[in-house]
C-alpha positions, 0 to 999 in steps of 0.5 A, a space after each residue: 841220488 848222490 852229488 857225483 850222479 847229480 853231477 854227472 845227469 847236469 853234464 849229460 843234460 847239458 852236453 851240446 852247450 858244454 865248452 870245456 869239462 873236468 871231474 868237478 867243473 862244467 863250462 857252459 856256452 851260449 844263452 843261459 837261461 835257455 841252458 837252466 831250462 833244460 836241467 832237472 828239477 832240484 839239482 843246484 845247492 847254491 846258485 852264486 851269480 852276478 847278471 848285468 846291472 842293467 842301471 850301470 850301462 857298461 857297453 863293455 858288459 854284455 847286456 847291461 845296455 840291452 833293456 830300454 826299460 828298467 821294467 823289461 829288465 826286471 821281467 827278465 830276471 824274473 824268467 831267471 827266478 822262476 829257473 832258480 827256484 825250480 833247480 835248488 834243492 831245498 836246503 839250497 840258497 841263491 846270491 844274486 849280485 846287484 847295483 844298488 839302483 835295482 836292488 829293492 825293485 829286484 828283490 821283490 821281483 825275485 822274492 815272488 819265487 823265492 824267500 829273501 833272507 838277507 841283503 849284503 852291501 859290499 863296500 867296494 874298497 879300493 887300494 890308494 891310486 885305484 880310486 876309478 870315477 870315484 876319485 876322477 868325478 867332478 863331485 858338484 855335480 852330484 844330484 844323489 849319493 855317488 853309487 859306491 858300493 854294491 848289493 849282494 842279495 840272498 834268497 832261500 826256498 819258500 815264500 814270504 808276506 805271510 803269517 806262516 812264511 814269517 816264521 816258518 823256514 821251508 825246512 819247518 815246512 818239510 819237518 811239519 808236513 813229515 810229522 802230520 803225514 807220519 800221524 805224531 803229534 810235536 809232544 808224541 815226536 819229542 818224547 820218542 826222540 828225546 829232544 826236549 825243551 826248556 819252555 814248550 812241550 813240543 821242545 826242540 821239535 817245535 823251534 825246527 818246525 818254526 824255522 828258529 834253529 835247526 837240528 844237528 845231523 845226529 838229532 835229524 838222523 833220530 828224528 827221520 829213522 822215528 818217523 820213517 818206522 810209522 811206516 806212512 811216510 817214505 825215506 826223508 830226504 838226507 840231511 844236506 838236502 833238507 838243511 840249508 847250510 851256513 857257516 860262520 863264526 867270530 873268525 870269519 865276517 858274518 854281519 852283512 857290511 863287506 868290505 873285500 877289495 875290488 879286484 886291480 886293473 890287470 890285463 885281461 881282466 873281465 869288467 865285472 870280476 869279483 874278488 875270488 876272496 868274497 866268492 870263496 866266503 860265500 860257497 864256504 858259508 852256504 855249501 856243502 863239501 862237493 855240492 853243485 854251484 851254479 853261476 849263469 854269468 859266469 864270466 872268467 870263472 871266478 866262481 868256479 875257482 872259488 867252488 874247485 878251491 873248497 872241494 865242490 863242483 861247478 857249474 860256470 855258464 857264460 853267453 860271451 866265447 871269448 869269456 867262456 873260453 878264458 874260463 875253461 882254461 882257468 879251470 881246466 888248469 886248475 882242475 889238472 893240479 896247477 896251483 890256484 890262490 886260496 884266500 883265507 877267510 876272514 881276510 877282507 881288506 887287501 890287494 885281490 887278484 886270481 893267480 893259476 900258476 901254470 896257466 900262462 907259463 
C-alpha cells in the first residue's frame, strides 16, 4: 500500500474523532490512546509525541497531575507503548519527550515494547530576560541539581537485553529471515549480488544482517529481486518500509546535546510547545518524504507544521477542544497555502516562534 492509501485508511478509521482534515493532515479529538486502539497495524513512520510529564505537576498541563504514583504513570505509558509498537512500520522510529525525572524509569518501561537506540538532552536555552524559575528561584534552597533541561527519547523496532538483539537491527533481523527463507547462504547471496567485503565472506550481506550499516536502495533493490526469483519468499517489503531513515551530516546537529531555544511567552501560547525548529530536525532525521507522523498529544500542532513543512502527512491528536480546535485551524491555514516559518536546519540557538501569516489576519 502506497502512503497516500495509508493515509487515507488512517482518515477512514478514524472518522468519528476527526476535528478538522486537509490532504496531508488529520486532527484528531478526544482520548488518544483509545484513538491508537483503533488504527491498522504497521501504518505510522515516526511517531514524535510529547505526553504529560507526570513529576512537573503543571495544573495547566492536562494530565500531568493526574496520576497520585509515579508507577500508575509509568503504567500508562506503558498501555502507549504497546500501541506504538503495534502501529510503526518496521523502518519507523519513535521520539518520546520527557522530564529528566522519569526518563530512565520510562525508558525501561518503554524499552519492553520497543528498542532504545538514543537518549537526547535538550538544554532548554533561553534569550536573557527569559529565564523563568530558574532566574527567579531562591538557589539555596536546592536539595538536588535544578532540572534545566529536558530529555528526548528515541526508540526503534525490535528488542534489546540480549546477545542477538545487541547487535542485530530489526532490519538485519528481516534481512536474515528473507535469506533463510529464500534457502541462500550469506556467502551464496554475496556472490549473486556483487557485494563483496574487505574482511568476511559474507561481505556487506553480513554488516546488514548484523545491523552495523545498511544498504543503499540500489543495493536493496538488487538484493530483494535476488532472492525473490528463488521463488520461496513473497515480494519484500519496499525500501522506506524496511530502512529506517536517518539523515544528518556535519551541516546539521547529530550528537545527542541540543541546544534549540525555548519557545518566548506569546499570547496563546500552549504551556508545553516545542521549538518548531528541533521538531522539524527530528521529522527531516528520521522521515521519509510523504511519510505518516504521528503526535498523541499534539497540542497547538506544532508537529504537524513541522511534518507539513517537509512534505509529510500528519496525524495530530489531542484530548483537550480548545487545544485540538487551535491545531486545526494552524494547519488547515497552513495546508490552504498560507506562509508557514521554515527554520533552517542546523540553527539551534535563536528567538522560536510559529508564525502562519494569514491565520490571524
Amino acid at each position: 500500500m502506497d502512503r497516500t492509501s495509508e493515509f487515507q485508511a488512517i482518515a477512514n478509521t478514524l472518522q468519528a474523532r476527526v476535528v478538522r482534515e486537509g490532504e496531508a493532515f488529520l486532527v484528531v479529538g478526544g482520548d488518544s490512546l483509545e484513538a491508537l486502539r483503533s488504527l491498522p497495524d504497521d501504518c505510522v513512520s515516526l511517531i514524535v509525541t510529547d505526553p504529560p510529564y507526570h513529576s512537573t505537576k503543571k495544573s495547566n498541563i492536562r494530565g500531568d497531575t493526574a496520576f497520585e504514583e509515579d508507577e500508575h504513570f509509568l503504567e500508562w505509558m506503558q498501555e502507549y507503548a504497546a500501541e506504538w509498537k503495534r502501529i510503526l512500520k518496521l523502518s519507523g522510529t519513535a521520539y518520546v519527550f520527557c522530564a529528566s525525572q522519569m526518563a530512565a524509569r520510562l525508558e525501561v518501561g518503554i524499552g519492553r515494547h520497543m528498542r532504545p537506540i538514543g537518549q537526547v538532552t535538550w538544554t532548554k536555552p533561553n534569550d536573557p530576560g527569559y529565564d523563568g524559575w530558574k532566574g527567579k528561584m531562591r538557589k539555596q534552597s536546592l536539595r538536588s541539581w535544578y532540572p534545566h533541561s529536558e530529555r528526548v527519547l528515541m526508540f526503534e523496532q525490535g528488542t534489546y537485553g540480549s546477545r542477538e538483539a545487541y547487535r542485530r537491527s530489526p532490519l538485519g533481523e528481516y534481512l536474515l529471515e528473507c535469506r533463510k527463507a529464500a534457502g541462500l547462504s550469506m556467502v551464496e547471496l554475496t556472490e549473486q549480488i556483487g557485494a563483496y567485503g574487505r574482511v568476511n565472506r559474507g561481505g556487506a550481506v553480513a554488516n546488514w544482517e548484523a545491523g552495523r550499516n545498511v544498504p543503499s536502495a540500489d543495493q536493496y533493490a538488487k538484493l530483494a529481486e535476488t532472492l525473490e526469483a528463488t521463488g520461496r519468499i513473497a515480494s519484500m517489503l519496499p525500501y522506506d518500509d524496511a530502512v529506517r531513515p536517518f539523515n544528518v551530516d556535519k551541516d546539521v546537529p547529530f550528537v545527542d546535546v541540543w541546544d534549540f531555544s525555548s519557545v518566548r511567552p506569546f499570547p496563546g501560547k500552549h504551556p508545553a510547545e516545542k521549538p518548531i525548529e528541533m521538531l522539524t530536525h527530528i521529522v527531516a532525521a528520521s522521515s521519509y518524504p510523504g511519510d505518516v507522523v504521528l503526535d498523541c498529544f499534539a497540542g497547538s500542532g506544532t508537529t504537524g507544521i513541522a511534518a507539513m513543512s517537509l512534505g509529510r502527512r500528519s496525524v495530530c491528536m489531542e484530548i483537550e477542544e480548545s487545544w485540538n480546535s487551535v491545531a486545526a485551524e494552524v494547519l488547515a491555514s497552513a495546508s490552504s497555502g498560507c506562509e508557514v516559518s521554515k527554520p533552517e536546519r542546523g540553527r539551534q540557538s535563536h528567538r522560536t516562534e510559529l508564525t502562519v501569516d494569514c491565520l490571524f489576519d
